[in-house]
N, C-alpha and C positions, 0 to 999 in steps of 0.2 A: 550438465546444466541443472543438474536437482538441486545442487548445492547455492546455485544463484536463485531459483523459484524460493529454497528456503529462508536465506538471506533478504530475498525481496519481501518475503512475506513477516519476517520476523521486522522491516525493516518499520513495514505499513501498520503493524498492531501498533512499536512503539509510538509512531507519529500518531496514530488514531489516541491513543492511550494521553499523548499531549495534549492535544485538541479537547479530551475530554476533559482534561483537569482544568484547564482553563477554562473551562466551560462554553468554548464557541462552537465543539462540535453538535453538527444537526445529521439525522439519520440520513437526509437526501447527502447530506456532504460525505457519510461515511460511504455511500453505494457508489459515488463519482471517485472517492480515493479508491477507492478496492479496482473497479477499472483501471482508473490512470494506471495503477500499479501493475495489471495484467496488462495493459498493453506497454509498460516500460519492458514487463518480461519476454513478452513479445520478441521487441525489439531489441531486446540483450541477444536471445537466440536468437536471430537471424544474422546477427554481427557472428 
């Protein structure tokens, strides 16, 4: 499973990384992606 935390985690910078060039990313919206993401991993491990 480290290999999916890695992937999910490389997956959330590039999406953060989008958000910011387009400039709609706000710091509340990056702390709510970074959860959603921990709890997708969440729930990849428990599958």
């Amino acid at each position: 499973m480290l290999g999916a935390k890695v992937l999910g985690y490389e997956y959330s910078c590039n999406n953060n990384r989008l958000l910011n060039e387009t400039g709609k990313l706000k710091f509340s919206n990056f702390e709510d992606s970074v959860k959603n993401m921990h709890g997708w991993l969440i729930n990849l491990n428990l599958k």
